[in-house]
C-alpha positions in Angstrom: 83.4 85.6 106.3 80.5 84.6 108.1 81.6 81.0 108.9 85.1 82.8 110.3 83.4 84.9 112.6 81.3 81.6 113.7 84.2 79.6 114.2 86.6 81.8 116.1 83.5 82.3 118.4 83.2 79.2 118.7 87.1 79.1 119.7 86.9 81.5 121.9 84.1 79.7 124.0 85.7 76.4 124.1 89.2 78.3 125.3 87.3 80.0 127.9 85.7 77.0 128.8 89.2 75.3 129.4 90.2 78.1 131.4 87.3 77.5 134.0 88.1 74.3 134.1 91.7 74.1 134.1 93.1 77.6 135.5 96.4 77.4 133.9 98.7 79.7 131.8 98.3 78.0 128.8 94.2 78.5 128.6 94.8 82.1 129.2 97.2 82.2 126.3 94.2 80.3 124.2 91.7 82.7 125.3 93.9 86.0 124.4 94.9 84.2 121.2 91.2 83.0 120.4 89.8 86.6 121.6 92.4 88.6 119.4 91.0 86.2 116.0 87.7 87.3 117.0 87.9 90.5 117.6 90.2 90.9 114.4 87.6 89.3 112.0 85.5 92.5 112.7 87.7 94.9 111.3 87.3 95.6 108.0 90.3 95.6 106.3 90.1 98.1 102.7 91.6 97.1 100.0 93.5 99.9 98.2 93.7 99.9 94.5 97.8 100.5 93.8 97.0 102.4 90.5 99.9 104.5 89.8 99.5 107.2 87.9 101.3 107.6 84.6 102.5 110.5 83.1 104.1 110.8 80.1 106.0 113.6 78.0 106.9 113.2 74.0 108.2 115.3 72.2 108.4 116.3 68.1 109.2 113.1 66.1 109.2 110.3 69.1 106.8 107.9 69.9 106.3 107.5 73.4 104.7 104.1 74.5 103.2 103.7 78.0 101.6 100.7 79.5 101.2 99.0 82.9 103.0 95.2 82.1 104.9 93.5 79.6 105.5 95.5 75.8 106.2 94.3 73.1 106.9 97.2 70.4 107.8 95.0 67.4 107.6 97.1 64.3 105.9 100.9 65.2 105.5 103.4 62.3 103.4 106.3 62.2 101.1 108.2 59.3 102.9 110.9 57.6 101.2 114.1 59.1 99.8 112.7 61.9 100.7 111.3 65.5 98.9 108.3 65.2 100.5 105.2 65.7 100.3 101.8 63.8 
């Protein structure tokens, strides 16, 4: 991030640069553009974890399979007496 920040410094200085020396509309556009990178690679954008919570209800004598991708459920059987799953 460090070498971003050097670089659209370094932008910014050579568009302002090219607006002292060539007045124009086009440098001005460089210098917003170039001042708008800069300026942007200070903001720290958060990344938010998109960790949707799951709930789940089962009732008596179903089996209620939950996950976050892809399942495959193949062959599921539970222990007599118990909710366990195999």
């Amino acid at each position: 991030m460090l070498i971003i920040k050097f670089l659209s410094f370094i932008a910014l200085l050579g568009s302002i640069a090219w607006l002292i020396a060539e007045p124009d509309y086009e440098p001005v556009i460089a210098v917003v553009t170039s001042l708008v990178t800069f300026i942007t690679t200070f903001i720290s954008l958060k990344k938010t974890d998109a960790t949707p919570e799951q709930t789940q209800v089962v009732t008596d004598g179903s089996i209620g399979i939950q996950a976050g991708g892809n399942v495959n459920t193949g062959s599921i059987s539970t222990t007599k007496g118990t909710k366990d799953v195999e």
